[in-house]
MARBA-3410 file (N, C-alpha, C, O; in Angstrom, 1 decimal):
223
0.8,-1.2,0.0,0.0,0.0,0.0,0.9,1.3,0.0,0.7,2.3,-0.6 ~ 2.0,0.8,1.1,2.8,2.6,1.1,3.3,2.3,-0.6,2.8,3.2,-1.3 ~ 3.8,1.6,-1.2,4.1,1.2,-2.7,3.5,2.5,-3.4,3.8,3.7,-3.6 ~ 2.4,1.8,-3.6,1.3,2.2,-4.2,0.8,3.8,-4.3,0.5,4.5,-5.3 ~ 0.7,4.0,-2.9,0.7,5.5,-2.8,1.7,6.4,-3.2,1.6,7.4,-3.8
2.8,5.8,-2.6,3.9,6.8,-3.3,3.7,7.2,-4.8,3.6,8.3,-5.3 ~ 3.5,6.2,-5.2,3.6,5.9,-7.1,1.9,7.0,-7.2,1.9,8.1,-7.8 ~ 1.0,6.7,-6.7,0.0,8.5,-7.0,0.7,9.4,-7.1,0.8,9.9,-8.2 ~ 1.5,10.0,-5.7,1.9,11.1,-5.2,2.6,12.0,-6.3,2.4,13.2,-6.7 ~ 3.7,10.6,-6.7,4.8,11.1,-8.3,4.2,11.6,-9.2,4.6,12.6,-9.7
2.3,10.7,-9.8,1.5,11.2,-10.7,1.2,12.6,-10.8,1.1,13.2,-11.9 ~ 1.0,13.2,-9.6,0.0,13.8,-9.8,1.2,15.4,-9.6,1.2,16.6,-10.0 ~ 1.9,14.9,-8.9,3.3,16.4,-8.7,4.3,16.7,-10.3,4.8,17.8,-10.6 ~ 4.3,15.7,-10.9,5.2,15.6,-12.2,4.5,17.0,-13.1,5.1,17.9,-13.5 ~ 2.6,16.8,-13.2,2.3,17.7,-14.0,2.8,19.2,-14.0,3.2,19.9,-14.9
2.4,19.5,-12.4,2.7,20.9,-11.7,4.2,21.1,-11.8,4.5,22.3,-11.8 ~ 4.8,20.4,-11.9,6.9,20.4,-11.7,6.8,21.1,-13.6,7.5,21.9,-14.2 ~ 5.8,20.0,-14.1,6.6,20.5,-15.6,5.5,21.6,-16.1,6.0,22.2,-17.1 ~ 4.6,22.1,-15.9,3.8,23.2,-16.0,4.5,24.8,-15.5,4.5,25.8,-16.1 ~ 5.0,24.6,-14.6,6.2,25.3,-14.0,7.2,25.8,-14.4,7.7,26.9,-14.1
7.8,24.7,-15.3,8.5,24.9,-15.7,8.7,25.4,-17.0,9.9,25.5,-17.4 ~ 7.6,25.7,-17.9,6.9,25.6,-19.3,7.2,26.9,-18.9,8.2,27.5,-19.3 ~ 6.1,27.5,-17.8,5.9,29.1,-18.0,7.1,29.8,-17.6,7.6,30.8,-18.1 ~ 7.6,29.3,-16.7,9.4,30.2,-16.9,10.1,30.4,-17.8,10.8,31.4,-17.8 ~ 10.0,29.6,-19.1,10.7,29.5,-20.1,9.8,30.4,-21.1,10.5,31.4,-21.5
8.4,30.4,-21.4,7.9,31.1,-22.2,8.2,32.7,-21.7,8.0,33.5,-22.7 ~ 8.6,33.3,-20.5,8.8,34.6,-20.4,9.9,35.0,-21.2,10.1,35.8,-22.1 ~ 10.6,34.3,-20.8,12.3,35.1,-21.2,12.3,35.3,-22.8,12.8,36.4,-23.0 ~ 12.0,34.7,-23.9,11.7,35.1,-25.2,10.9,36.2,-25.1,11.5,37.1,-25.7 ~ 9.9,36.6,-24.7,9.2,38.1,-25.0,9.7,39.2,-24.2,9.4,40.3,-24.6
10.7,38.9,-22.9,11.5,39.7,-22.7,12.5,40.1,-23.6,12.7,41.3,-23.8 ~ 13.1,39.5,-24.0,14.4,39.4,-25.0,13.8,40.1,-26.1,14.5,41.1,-26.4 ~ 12.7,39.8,-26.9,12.4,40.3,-28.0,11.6,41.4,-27.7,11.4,41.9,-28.9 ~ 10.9,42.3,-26.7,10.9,43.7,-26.2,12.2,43.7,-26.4,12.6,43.6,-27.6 ~ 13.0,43.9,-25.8,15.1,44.3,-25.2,15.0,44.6,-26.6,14.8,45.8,-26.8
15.2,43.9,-27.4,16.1,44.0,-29.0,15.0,44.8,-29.7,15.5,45.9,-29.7 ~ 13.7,44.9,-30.2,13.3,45.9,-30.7,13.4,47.2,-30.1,13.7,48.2,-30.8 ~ 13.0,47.3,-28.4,13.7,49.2,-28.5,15.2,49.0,-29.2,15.3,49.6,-30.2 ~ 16.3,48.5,-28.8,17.2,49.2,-29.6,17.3,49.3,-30.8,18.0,50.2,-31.2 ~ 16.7,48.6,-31.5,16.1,48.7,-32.9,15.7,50.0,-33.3,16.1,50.6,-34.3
14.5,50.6,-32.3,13.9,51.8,-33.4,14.5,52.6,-32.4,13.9,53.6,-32.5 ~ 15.4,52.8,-31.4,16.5,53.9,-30.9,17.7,53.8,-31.7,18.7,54.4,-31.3 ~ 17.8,53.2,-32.4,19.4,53.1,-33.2,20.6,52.8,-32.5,21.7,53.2,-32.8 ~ 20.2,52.0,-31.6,21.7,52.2,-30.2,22.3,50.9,-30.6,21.6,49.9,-30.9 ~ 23.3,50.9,-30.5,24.0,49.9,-30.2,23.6,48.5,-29.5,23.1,48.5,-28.4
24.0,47.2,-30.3,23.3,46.2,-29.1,24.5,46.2,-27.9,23.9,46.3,-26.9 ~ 25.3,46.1,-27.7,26.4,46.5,-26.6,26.4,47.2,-26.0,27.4,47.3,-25.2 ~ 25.1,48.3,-25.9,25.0,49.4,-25.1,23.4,49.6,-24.5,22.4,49.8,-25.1 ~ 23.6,49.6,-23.3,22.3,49.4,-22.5,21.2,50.6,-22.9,21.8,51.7,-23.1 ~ 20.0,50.5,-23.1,18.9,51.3,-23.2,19.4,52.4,-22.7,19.8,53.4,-23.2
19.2,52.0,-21.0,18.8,53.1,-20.1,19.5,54.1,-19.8,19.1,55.1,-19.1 ~ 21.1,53.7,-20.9,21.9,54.9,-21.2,22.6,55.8,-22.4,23.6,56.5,-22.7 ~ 21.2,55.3,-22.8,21.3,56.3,-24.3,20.6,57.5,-23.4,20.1,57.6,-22.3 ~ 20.9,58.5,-25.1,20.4,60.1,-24.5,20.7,60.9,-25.9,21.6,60.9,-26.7 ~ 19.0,61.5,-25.6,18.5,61.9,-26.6,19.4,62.7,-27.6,19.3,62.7,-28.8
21.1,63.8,-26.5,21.7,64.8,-26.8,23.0,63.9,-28.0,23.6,64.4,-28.9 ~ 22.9,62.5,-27.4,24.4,61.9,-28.6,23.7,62.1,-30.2,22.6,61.8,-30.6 ~ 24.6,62.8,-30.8,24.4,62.4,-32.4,25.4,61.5,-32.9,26.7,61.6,-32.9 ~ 24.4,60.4,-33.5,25.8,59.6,-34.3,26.5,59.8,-35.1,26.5,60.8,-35.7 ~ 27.2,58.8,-35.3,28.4,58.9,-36.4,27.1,59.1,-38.1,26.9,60.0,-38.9
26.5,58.1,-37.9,25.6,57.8,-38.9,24.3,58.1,-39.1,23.6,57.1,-38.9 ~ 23.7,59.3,-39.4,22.6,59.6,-38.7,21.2,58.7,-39.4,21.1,58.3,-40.6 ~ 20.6,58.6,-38.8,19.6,57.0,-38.7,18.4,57.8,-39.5,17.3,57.2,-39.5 ~ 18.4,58.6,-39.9,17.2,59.2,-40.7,17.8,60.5,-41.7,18.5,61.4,-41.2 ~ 17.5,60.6,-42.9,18.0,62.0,-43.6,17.4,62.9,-43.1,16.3,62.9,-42.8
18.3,64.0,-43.1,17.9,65.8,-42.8,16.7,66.0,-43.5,16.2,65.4,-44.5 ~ 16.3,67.0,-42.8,14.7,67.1,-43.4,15.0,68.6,-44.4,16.0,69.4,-44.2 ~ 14.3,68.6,-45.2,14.8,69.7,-46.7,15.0,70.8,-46.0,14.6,70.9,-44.8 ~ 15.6,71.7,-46.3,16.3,73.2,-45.8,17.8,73.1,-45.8,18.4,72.1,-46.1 ~ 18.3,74.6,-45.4,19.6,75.2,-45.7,20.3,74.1,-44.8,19.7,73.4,-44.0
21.3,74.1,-44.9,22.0,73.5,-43.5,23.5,74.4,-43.6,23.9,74.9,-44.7 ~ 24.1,74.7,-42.3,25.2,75.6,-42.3,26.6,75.1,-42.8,27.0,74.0,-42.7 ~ 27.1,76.1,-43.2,28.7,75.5,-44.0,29.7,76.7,-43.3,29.6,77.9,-43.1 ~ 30.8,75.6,-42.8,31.8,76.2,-42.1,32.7,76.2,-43.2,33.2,75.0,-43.4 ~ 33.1,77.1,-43.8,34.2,77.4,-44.8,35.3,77.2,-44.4,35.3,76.7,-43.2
36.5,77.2,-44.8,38.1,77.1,-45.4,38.3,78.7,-44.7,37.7,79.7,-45.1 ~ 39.2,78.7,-43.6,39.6,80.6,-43.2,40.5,80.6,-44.0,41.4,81.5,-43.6 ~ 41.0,79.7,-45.6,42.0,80.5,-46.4,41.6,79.7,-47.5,41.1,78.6,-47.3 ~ 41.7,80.3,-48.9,41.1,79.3,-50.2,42.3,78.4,-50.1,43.2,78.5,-49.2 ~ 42.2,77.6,-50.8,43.0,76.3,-51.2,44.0,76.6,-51.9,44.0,77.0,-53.1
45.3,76.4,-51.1,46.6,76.6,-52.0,46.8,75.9,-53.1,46.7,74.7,-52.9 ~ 47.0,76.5,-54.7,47.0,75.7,-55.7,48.6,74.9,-55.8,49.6,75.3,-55.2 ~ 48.7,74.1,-56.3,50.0,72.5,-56.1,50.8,73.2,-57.6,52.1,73.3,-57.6 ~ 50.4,73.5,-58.1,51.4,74.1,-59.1,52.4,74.6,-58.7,52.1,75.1,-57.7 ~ 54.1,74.9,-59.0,54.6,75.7,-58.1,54.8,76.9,-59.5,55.7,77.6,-59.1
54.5,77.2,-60.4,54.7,78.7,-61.6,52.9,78.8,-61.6,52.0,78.3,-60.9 ~ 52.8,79.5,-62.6,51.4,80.1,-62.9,51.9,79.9,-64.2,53.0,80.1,-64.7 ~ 50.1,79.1,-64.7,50.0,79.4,-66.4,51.0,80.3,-66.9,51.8,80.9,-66.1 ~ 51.1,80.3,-68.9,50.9,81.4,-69.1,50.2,82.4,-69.3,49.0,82.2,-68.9 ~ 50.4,83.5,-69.9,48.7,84.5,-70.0,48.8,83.8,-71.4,49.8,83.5,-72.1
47.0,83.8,-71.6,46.4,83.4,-72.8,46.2,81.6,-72.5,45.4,81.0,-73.1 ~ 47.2,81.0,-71.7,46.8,79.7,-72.0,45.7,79.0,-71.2,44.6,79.4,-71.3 ~ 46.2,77.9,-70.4,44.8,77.1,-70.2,45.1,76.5,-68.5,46.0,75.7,-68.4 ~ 44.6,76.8,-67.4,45.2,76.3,-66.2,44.2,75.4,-65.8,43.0,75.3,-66.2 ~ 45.2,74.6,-64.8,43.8,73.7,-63.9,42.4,74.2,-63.0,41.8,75.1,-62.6
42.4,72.9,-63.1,41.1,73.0,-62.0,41.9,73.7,-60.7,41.6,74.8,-60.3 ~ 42.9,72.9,-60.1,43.5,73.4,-59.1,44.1,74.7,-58.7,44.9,74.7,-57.7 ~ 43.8,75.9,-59.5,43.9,76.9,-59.8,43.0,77.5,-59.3,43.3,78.6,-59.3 ~ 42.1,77.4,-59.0,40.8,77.4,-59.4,40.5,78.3,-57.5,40.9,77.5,-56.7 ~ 40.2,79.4,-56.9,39.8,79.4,-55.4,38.3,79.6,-55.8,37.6,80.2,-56.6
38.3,78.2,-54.7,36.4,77.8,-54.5,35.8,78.2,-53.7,36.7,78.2,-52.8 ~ 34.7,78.7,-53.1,34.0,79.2,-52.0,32.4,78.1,-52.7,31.9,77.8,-53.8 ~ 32.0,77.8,-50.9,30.9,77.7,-51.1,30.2,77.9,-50.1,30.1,77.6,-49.0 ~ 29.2,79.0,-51.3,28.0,79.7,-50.5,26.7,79.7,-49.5,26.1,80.4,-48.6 ~ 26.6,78.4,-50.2,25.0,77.5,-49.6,25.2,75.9,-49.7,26.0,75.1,-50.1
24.0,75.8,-48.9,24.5,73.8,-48.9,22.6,73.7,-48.6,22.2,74.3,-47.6 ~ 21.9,73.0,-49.1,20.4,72.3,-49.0,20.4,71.2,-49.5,20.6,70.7,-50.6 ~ 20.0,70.8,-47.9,19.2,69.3,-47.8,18.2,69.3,-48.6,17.3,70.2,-48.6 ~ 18.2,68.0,-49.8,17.3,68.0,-50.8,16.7,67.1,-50.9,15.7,67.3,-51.7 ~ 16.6,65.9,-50.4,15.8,65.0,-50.4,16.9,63.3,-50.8,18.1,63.2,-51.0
16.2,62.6,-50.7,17.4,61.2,-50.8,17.7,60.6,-52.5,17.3,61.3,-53.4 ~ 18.1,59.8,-52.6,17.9,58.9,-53.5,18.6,57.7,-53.3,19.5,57.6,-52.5 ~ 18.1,56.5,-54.3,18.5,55.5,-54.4,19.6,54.9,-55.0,19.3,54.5,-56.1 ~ 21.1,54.6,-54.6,22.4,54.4,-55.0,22.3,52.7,-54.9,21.8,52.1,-53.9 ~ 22.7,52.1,-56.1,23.1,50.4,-55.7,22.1,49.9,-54.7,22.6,49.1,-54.0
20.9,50.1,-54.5,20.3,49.3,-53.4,20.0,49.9,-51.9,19.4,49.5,-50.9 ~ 20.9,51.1,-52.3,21.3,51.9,-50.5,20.8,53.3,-50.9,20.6,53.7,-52.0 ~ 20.5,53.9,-49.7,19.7,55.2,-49.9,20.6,56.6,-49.7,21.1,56.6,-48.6 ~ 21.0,57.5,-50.3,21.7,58.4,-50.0,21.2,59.5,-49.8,20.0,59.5,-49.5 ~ 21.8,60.6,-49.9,21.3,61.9,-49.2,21.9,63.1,-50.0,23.2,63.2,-50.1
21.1,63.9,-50.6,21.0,64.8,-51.7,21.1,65.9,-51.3,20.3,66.2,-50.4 ~ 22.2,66.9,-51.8,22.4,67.9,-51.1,22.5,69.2,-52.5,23.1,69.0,-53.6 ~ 22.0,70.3,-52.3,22.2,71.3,-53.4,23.3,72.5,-52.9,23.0,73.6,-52.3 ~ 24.6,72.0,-53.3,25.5,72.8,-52.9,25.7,74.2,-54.5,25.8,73.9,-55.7 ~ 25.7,75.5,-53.7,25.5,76.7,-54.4,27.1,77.2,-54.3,27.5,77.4,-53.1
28.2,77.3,-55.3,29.7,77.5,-55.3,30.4,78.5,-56.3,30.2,78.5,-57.6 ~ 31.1,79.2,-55.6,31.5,79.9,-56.9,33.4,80.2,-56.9,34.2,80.2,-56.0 ~ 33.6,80.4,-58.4,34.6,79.4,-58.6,35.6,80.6,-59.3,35.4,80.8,-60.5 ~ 36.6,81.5,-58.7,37.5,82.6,-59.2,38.9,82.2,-59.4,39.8,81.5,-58.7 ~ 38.9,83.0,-60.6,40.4,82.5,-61.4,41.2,83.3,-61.4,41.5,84.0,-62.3
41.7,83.3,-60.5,43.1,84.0,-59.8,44.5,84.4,-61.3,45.4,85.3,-61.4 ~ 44.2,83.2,-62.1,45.4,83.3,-62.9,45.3,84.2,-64.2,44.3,84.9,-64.4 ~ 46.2,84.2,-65.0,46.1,85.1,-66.3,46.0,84.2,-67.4,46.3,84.6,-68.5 ~ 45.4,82.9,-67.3,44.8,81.6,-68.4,43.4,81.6,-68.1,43.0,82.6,-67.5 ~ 42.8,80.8,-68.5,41.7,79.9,-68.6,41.6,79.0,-67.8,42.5,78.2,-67.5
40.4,79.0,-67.2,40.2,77.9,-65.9,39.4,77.0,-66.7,38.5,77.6,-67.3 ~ 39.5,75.3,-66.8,38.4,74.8,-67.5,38.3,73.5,-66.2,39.0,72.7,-65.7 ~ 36.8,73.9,-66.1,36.2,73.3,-64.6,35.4,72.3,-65.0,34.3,72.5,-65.4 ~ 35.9,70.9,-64.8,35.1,70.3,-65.1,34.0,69.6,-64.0,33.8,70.5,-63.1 ~ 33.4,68.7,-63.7,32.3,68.7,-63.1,32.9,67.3,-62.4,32.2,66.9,-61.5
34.0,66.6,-62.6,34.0,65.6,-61.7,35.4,65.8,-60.9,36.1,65.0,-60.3 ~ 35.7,67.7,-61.1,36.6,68.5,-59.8,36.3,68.5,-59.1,37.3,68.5,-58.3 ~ 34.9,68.5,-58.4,34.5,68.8,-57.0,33.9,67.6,-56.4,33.0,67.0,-57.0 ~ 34.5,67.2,-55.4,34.2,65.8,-54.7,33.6,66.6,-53.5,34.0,67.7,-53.1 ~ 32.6,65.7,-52.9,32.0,65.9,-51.7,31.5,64.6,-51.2,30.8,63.9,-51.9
31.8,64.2,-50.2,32.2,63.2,-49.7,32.4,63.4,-47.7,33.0,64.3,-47.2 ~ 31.7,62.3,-47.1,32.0,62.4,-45.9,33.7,62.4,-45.6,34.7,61.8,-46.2 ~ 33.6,63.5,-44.3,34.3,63.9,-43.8,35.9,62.7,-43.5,35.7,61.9,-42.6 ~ 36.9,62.7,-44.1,38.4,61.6,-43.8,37.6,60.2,-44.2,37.6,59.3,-43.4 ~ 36.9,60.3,-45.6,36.5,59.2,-45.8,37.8,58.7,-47.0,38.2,57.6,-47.2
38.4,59.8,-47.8,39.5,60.1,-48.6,39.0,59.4,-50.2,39.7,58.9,-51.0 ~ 37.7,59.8,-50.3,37.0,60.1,-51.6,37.3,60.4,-52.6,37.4,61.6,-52.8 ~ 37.5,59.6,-53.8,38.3,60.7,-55.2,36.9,61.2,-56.0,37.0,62.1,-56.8 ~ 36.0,60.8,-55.8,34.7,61.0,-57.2,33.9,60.7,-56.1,34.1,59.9,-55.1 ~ 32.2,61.8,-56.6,31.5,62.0,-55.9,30.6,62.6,-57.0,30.9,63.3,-57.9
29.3,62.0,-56.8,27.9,61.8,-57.7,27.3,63.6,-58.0,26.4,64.2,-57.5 ~ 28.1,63.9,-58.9,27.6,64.9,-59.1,26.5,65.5,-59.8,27.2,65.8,-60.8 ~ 25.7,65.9,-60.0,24.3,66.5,-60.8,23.5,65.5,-61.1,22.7,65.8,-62.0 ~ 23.5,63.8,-60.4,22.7,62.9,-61.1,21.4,62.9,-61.1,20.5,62.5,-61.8 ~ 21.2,63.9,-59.7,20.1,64.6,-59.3,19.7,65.7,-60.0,20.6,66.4,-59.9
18.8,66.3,-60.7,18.7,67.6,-61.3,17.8,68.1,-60.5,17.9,69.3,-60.6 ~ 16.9,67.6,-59.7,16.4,68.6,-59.2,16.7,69.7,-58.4,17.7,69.6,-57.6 ~ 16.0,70.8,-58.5,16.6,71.8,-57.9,17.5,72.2,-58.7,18.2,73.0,-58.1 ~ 18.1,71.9,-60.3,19.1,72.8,-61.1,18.1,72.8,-62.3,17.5,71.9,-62.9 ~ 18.1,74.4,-62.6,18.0,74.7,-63.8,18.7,75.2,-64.8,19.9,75.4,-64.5
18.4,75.6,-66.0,19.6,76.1,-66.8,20.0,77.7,-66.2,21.1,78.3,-66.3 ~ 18.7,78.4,-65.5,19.5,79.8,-64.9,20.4,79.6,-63.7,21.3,80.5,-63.7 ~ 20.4,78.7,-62.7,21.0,78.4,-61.6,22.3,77.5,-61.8,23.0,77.3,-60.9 ~ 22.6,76.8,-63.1,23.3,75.7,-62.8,24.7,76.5,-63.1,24.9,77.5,-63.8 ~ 25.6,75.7,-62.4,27.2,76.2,-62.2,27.6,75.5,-63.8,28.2,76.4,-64.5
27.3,74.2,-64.4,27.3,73.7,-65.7,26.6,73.6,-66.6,25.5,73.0,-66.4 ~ 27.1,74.3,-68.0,26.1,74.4,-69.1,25.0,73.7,-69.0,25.2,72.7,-68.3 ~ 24.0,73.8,-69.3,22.9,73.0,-69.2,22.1,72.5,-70.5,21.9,73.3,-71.4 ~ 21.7,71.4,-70.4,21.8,70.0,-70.3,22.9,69.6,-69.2,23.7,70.5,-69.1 ~ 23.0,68.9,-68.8,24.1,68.2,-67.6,24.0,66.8,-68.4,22.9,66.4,-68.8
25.3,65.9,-68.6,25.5,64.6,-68.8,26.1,63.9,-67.8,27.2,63.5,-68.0 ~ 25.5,63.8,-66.6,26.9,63.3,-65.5,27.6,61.9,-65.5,28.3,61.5,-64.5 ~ 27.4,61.0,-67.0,27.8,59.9,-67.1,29.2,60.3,-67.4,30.0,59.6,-66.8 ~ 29.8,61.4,-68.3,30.7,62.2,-68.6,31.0,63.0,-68.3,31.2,63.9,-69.1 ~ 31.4,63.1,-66.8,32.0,64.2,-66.1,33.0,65.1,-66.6,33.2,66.3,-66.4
33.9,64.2,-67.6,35.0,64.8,-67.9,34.8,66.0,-69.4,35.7,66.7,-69.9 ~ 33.4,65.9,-69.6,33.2,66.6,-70.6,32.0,68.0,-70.5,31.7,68.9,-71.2 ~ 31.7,67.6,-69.3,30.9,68.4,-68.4,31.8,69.9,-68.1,32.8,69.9,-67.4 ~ 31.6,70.7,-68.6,33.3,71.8,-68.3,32.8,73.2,-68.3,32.3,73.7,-69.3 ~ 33.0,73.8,-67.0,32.6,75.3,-67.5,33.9,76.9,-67.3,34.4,77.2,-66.2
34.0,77.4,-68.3,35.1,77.7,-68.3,34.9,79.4,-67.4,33.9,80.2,-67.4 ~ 36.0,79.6,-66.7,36.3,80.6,-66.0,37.4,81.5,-67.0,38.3,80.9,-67.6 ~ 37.3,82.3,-67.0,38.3,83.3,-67.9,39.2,83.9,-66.3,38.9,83.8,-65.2 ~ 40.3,84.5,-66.9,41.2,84.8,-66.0,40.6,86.2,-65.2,39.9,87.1,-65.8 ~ 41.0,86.3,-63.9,40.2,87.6,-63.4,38.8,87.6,-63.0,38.5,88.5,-62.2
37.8,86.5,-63.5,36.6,86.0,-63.2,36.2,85.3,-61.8,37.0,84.8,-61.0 ~ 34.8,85.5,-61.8,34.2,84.1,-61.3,33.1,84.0,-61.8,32.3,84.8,-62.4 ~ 33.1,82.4,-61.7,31.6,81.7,-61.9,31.1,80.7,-61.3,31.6,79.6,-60.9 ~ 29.4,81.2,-61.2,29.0,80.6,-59.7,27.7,79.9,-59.9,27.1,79.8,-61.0 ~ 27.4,79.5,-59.2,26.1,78.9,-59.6,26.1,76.8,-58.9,27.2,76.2,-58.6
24.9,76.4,-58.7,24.6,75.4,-58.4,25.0,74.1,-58.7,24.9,74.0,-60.0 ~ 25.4,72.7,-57.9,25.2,71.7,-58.1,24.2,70.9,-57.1,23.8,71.4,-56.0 ~ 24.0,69.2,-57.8,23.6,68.6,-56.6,24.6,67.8,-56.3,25.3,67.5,-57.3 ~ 24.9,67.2,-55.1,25.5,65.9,-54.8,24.7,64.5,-53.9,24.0,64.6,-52.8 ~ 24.9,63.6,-54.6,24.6,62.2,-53.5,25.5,61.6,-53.0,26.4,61.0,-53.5
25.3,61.6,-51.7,26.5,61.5,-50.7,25.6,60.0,-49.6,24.4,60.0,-49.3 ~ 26.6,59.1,-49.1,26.1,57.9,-48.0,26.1,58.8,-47.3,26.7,59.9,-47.5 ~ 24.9,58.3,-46.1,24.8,58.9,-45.1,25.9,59.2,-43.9,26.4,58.0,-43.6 ~ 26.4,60.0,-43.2,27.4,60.7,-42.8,27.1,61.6,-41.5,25.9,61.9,-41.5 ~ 27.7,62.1,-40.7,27.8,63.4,-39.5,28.1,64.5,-40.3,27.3,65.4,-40.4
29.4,64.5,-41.0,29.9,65.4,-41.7,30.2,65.3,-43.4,30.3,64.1,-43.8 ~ 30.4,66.3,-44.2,30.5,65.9,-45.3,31.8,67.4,-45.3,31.8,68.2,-44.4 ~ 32.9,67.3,-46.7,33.8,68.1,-46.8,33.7,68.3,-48.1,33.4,67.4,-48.8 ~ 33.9,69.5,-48.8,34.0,69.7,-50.1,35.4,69.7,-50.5,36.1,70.4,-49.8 ~ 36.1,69.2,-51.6,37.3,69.1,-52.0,37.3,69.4,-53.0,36.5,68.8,-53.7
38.2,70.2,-53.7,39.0,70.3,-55.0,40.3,69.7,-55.8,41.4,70.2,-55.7 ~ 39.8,68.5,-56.8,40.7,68.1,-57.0,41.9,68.8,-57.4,42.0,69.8,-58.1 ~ 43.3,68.0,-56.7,44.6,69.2,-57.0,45.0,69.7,-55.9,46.2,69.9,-55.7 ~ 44.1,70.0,-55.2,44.5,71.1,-54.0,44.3,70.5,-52.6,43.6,69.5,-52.5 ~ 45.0,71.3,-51.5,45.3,70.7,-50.2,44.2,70.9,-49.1,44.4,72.0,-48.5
43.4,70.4,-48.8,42.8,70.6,-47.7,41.2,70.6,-48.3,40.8,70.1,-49.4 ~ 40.4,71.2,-47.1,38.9,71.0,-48.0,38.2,72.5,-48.3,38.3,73.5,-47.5 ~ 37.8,72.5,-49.1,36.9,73.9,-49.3,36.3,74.2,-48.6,36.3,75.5,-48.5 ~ 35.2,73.5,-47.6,34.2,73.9,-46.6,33.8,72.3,-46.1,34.3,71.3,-46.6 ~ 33.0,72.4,-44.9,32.8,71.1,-44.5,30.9,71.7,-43.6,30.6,72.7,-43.0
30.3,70.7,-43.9,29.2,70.7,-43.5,28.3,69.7,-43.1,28.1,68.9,-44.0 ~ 27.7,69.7,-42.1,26.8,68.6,-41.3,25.4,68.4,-42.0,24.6,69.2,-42.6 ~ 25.4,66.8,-41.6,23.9,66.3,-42.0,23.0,66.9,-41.4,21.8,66.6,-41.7
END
């Protein structure tokens, strides 16, 4: 009889032991998967606890494009020393790197679609004086813009047209930007010429404008 009873006792405790043990296990998955979607739509790091993000960090990478409007451009406090060590002659034909660039304006323009990945469209407004006694012939795949010490040689210039027209655009217009190198607008000596591009740039904190040829960046400006 004690046999017997024991062998109930086991029956009837086994269910409760493994029912028990069911519901401990079903919690921890819907904890876990709350945990991982906030950091998902906070953009944080999985290595980095919730509770000490803050609102004030901006990332490296910013997790959404700038919304359309101007955005501010911290200039170059000296134009870009040209690499040449003579000057043209008068009447002939100088580089791009000849070339002192300023730029005036920078708007966030909306995104587009690169290879599969989404970029971020920018209408940079520049103008371009010819210090020498030649011809400046500027072509359109001189000006790289590109996040900041990414060390960028070529950068998507006017693939975007919107926002350029033929009164605003820095290049004759029509624009072919499959042929940059034929894209060319000429500065005469003593001159400037000014006027608009777009660029598509990966998304970035900072972006730097450069002229190919020359040392340093022309202006540098935030997403």
């Amino acid at each position: 009889m004690k046999s017997s009873a024991r062998y109930w006792a086991l029956a009837l405790t086994a269910p409760v032991a493994v029912l028990a043990a069911s519901c401990g296990q079903h919690s921890t998955p819907q904890a876990q998967t709350h945990h991982h979607h906030h950091k998902k739509s906070s953009g944080q790091s999985s290595s980095v606890p919730s509770s000490s993000s803050s609102p004030s960090t901006a990332p490296s990478s910013p997790s959404a494009p700038p919304t359309s409007g101007s955005v501010p451009v911290k200039s170059a406090t000296s134009p870009s020393n040209p690499v040449l060590t003579s000057a043209p002659p008068a009447g002939g034909v100088a580089g791009a790197n000849q070339v002192q660039a300023t730029v005036n304006s920078v708007r966030a323009d909306g995104t587009a679609t690169v290879n599969g990945s989404t970029d971020y469209v920018y209408l940079l407004n520049l103008s371009l004086r010819n210090p020498t006694t030649a011809m400046i012939l500027f072509q359109l795949n001189d000006i790289v813009v590109a996040p900041t010490g990414s060390g960028a040689q070529f950068s998507l210039n006017d693939y975007d047209m919107q926002g350029i027209t033929q009164q605003n655009s820095l290049f004759p217009y029509p624009i072919v930007p499959i042929h940059p190198d034929a894209v060319v607008v000429r500065v005469p000596s003593g001159r400037t010429a000014s006027g608009s591009i777009t660029v598509e740039v990966p998304p970035a904190s900072q972006y730097s404008v450069h002229i190919v040829g020359t040392r340093g960046a022309v202006a540098t400006f935030s997403a």
